[in-house]
N, C-alpha and C positions, 0 to 999 in steps of 0.2 A: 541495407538495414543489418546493427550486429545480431547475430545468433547470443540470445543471454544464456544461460544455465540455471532453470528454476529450482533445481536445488541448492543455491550458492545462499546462506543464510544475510539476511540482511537484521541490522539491529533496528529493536522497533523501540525507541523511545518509550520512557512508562504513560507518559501523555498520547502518545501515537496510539497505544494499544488502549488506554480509557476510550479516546476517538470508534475505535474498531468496534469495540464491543459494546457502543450506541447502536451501530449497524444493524439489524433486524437478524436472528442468530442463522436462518434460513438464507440469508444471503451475504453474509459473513468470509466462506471460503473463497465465494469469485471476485467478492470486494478485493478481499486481502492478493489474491491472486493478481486481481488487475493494478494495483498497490504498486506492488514490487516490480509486474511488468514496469509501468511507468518510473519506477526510484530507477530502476536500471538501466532505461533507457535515457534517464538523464544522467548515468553513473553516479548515483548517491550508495551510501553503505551504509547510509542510518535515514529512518523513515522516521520523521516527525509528525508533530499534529498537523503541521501548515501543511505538509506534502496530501496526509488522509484527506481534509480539509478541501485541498487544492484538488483532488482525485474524484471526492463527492462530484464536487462543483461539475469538472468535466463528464463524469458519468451520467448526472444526475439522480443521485442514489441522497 
């Protein structure tokens, strides 16, 4: 498994971030958190609505 670097900024689409901030605002940071885990474990640099979307679905959030 690679080691990511949670600080490495990823771009959030304007659509991605409308998606985020449906999120309920108390569980917002681990969403986004688990978000970017996931973008980077498929090596994306831009987070879309479909990936949020796709992120929900697996979480179940």
């Amino acid at each position: 498994m690679k080691n990511f670097n949670v600080t490495d900024e990823l771009y959030w689409t304007p659509q991605a971030q409308a998606k985020l901030r449906m999120i309920p605002f108390f569980a917002r940071p681990q969403a986004r958190q688990r978000i970017e885990t996931m973008a980077r474990a498929a090596e994306l640099e831009e987070i879309t609505a479909e990936i949020v979307l796709q992120a929900r679905m697996e979480f179940g959030q």
